[in-house]
N, C-alpha and C positions, 0 to 999 in steps of 0.2 A: 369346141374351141376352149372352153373352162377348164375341161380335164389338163391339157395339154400344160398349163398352166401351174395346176396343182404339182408342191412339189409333193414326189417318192413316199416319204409320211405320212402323208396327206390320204395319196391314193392305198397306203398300204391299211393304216386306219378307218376308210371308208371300208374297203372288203372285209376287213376284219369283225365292222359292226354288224356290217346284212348276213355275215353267215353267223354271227351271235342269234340277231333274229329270226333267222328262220331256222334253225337247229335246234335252239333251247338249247343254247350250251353255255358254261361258265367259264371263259380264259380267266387263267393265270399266268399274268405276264411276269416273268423272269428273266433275266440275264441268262441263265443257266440250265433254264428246263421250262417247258409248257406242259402244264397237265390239263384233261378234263374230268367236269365233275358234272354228272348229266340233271337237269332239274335244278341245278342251283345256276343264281342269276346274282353274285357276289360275284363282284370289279375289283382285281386286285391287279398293281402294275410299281412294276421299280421307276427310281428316275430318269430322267434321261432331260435335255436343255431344250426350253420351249418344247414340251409337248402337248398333244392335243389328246387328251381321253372323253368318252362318250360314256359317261355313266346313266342307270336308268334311274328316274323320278323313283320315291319309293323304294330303292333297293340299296345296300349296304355299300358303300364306295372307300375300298380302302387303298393308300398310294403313299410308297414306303420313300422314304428318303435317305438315301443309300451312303453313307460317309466314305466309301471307297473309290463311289464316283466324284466324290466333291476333292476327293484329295487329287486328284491331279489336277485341279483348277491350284493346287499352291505348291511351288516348289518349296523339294525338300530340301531344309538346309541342317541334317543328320551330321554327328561327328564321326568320323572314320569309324568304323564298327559299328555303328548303332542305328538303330531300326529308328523310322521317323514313324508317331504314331501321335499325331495329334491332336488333340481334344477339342470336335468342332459341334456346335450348336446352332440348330435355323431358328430364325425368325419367317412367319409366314402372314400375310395380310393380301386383303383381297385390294388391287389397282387402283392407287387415289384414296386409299381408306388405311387405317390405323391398323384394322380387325380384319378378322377373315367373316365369311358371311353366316349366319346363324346357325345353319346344319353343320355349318362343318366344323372339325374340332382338331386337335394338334398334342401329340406328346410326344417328349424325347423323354427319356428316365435319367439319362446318365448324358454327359458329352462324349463318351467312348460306347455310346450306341446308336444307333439307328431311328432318326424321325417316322412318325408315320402321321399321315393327315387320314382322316377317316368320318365319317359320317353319312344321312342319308338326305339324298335331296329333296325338296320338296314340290310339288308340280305348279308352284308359281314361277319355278325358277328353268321350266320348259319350253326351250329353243333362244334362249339368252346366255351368252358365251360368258363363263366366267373364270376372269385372269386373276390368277395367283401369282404375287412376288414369292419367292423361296430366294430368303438370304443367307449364304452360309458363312461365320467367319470363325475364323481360326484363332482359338485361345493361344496357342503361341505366339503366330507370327503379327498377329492381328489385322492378318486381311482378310479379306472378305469377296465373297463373289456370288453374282444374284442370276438366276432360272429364273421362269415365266410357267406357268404348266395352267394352261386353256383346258376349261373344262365345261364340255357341253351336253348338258343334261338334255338328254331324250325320254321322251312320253314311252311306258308300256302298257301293249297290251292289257296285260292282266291288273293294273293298278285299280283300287288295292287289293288284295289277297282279304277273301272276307275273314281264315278263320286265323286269329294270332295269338300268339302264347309268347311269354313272357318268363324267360329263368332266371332266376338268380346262381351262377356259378361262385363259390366259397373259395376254391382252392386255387384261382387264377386270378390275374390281373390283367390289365385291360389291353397291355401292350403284348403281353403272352398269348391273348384270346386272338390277337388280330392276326397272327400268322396263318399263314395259308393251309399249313397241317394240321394244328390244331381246328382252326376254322371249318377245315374240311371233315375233320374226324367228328365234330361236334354236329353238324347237321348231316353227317352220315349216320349217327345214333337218335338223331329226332327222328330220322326218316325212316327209321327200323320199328322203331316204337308207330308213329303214326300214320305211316305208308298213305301219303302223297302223291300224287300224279305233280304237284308242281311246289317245288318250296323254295324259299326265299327269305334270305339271314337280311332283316329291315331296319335293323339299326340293334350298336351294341354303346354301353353308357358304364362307364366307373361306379361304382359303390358311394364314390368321396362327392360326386356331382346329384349323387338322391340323398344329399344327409349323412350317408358314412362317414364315422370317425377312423380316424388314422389305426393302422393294426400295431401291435407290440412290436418293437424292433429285434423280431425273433425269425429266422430262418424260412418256418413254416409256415409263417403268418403271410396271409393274402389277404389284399383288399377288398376282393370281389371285384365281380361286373355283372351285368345283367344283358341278356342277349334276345332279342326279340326277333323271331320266325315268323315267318306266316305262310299259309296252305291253301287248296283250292277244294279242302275236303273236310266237315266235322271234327272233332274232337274224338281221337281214340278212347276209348274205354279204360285204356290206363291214365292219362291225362285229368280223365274225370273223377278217378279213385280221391284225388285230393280233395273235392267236392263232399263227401262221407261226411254224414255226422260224428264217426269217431275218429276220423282223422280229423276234423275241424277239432274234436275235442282235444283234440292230442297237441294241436298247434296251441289252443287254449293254454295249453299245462306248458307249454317250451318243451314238448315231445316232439320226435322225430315221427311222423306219418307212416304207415305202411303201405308202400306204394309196390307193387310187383314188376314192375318195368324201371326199379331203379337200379339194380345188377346193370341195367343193359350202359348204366352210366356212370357208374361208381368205379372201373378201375380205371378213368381218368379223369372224371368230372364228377365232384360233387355236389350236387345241385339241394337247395335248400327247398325242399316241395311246398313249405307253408308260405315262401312268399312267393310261388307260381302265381300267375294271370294269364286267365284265359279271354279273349274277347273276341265277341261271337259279332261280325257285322251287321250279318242279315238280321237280328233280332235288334238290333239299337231301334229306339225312338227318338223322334226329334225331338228336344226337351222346348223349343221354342214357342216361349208366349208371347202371345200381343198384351203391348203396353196398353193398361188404361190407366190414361190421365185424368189424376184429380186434380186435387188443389193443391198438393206437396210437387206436380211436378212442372217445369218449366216448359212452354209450345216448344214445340223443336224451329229452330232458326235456321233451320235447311244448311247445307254446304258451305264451309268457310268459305271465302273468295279472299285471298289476301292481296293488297295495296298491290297495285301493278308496279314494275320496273322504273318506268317512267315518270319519275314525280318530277311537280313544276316547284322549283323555289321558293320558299316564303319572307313577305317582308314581316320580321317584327320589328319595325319601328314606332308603329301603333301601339304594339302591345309593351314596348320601353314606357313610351307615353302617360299610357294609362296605370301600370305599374308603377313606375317611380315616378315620375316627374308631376303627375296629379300629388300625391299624397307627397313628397319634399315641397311644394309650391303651398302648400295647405299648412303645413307646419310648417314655415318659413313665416306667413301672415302670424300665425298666433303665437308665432315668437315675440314679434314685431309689437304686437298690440299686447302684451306681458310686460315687453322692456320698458314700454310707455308709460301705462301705467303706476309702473316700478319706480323710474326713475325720474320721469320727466313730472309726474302728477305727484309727489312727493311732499308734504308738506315741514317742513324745518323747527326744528325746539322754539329758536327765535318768531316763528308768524305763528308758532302755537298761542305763546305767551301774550303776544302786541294782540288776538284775539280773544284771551281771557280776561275777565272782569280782576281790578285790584285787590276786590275784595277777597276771592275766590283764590287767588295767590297768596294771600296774607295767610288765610285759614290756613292752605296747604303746607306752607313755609313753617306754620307753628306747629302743626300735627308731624312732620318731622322732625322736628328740633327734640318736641317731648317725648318721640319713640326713641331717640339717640339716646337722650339722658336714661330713659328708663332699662335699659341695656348694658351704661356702662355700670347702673348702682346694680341690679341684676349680680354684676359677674363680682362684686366686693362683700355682698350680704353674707351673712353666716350661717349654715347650712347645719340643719339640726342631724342626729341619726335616726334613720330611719327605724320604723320599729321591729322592721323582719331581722334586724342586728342585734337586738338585745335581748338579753337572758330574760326569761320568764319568772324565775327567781332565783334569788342570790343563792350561787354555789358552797355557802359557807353555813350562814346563817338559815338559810331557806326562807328567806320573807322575799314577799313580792314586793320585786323594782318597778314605781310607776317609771309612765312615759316619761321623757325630761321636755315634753312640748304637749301642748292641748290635742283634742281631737279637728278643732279648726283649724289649727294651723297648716298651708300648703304646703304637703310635700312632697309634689308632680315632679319639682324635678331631682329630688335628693338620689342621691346612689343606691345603688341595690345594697351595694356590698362595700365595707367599707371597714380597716382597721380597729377592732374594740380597745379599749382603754384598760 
């Protein structure tokens, strides 16, 4: 009763995946052409509005985004004679989110080319539907029109492929590598050199995303990419060549390695042999230690639990209370008993006096009187010169000038400096 239900799509894409699986075969989905490529399990597919693709965990998912489909979502508004060709760019983000999800990756080079979303899934992301917004808008007219493209990552068999190798290609870039010809021709010449029973293109990554810097703004210059394989059988013996201690020395020196299986790649791919990676499954060890805790490290506190949904309200009127209202209430009193003292306990010039003896006021009255006097004769006295002012002996005669005052005489307060005669 399910099937009946399913639209045409639906059921045309379920047949499509079971004779993927049981064939071992690689569609290349096209507007234009279907090819096979036997032993490769590389998902390539154009767009088309809300579609559903079934890529495998583990395996290379590339899905192009076709600017000639997108232009019939805008009408053309071309002046008589002239060809409407206009400059459109996606935005792509996974449903309810900003971003698209972490394997997967997005470049358009230009707005008069072609999107491609590409990446490899990972098997936590197996048997969980995941919807893609594709926004396309139109640098001219500036509209816009949004696809959905459902992508349901299926478990394989073979996951992972134990043996994987790692190229670095020189002479291409990463939106060049992803086409399906190049793509094909490139593990058609792994597969020559390393003759496989099952291979599988696992993921391909830019130059500029491991650290590469940008190339000269020269014709020939490519960014790079790096394209990662994997097999179901050792490392061929040319593979291993790069392994040599004089090809190690040669990468040592910025020499180019002698590798004999590189003809089989050099009139279209130049592959840098010193940064191949080979990695061999079956031989990894688990690098996992157990922790012992000493005294640097903290008990483990088991599983966050975080605060449930449901919280009850809280009164802080207590916590106003004890916050402000204690301490303003506190300094408010020893305001109080400040001003008191200050102003109210106060005692006056007049009940100073009426409590001082007459006699004791007479003394004080004369002891000012005689400081006044001795102040105003002070500032009438005649002020001798100092002796750091006068010559040590007469500029003429040369005899010594006494002082014109004794050596008792004060003279604390005479001037430093003062007009000579």
């Amino acid at each position: 009763m399910l099937v009946a239900f399913l639209s045409l799509e639906m059921k045309i894409s379920i047949v499509l995946h079971a004779v993927l699986s049981r064939a071992c075969l690689t569609f290349y989905f096209s507007v234009s052409y279907l090819s096979f490529c036997f032993s490769v399990y590389t998902i390539l597919s154009k767009v088309h509005s809300d579609r559903n693709v079934y890529p495998s965990a583990g395996v290379l998912f590339v899905h192009v985004l076709e600017r000639e489909y997108f232009k019939g979502e805008f009408p053309p508004y071309p002046k008589p004679g002239e060809i409407s060709n206009d400059p459109i760019t996606f935005n792509t983000n996974l449903m309810g989110y900003p971003d698209r999800p972490g394997w997967l990756r997005y470049i358009q080079r230009t707005p008069y080319s072609d999107g491609v979303l590409y990446g490899s899934p990972t098997i936590e992301n197996v048997g969980k539907p995941t919807i893609i917004e594709i926004t396309a808008y139109n640098r001219r007219t500036f509209e816009t029109a949004r696809h959905n493209l459902i992508i349901n990552i299926m478990s394989a068999e073979d996951f992972p492929l134990p043996y994987q190798a790692e190229f670095f290609i020189k002479n291409m870039n990463v939106e060049e590598m992803l086409a399906s010809e190049v793509l094909g021709d490139f593990l058609g010449a792994v597969k020559n050199v390393w003759q496989p029973e099952r291979l599988n293109a696992i993921n391909i990554t830019s130059a500029l995303d491991r650290g590469g810097r940008v190339p000269l703004p020269i014709n020939d210059m490519k960014e790079g990419v790096y394209v990662m394989v994997g097999a179901d059988v050792p490392f061929s013996s040319c593979l291993r060549e790069v392994e040599n201690p004089q090809n190690q020395l040669r990468c040592s020196q910025e020499m180019e390695p002698v590798i004999t299986c590189d003809k089989k790649f050099r009139t279209e791919f130049n592959i840098d042999w010193c940064k191949i990676s080979l990695v061999d499954k079956t031989k990894q060890v688990s690098t996992y230690q157990e922790v012992i805790r000493g005294e640097g490290i903290l008990p483990d506190g088991g599983e966050y639990k975080p605060p449930s949904d449901t919280l009850k309200s809280r009164d802080y009127y207590s916590d106003f209370l004890i916050t402000l209202a204690v301490p303003s209430a506190v300094a408010l009193v020893l305001f109080l008993i400040l001003a008191y003292i200050m102003c109210c306990r106060r005692e006056g010039v007049e009940k100073r006096n009426m409590q001082t003896p007459d006699i004791q006021l007479v003394h004080h009255s004369a002891i000012q009187k005689s400081t006044k006097e001795l102040r105003e004769m002070s500032k009438n006295r005649e002020i001798a010169w100092p002796l750091s002012t006068l010559p040590v002996f007469h500029p003429v005669t040369g005899e010594i000038v006494p002082p014109l005052h004794t050596d008792s005489y004060d003279n604390t307060s005479m001037p430093l400096m003062q007009t000579q005669q």
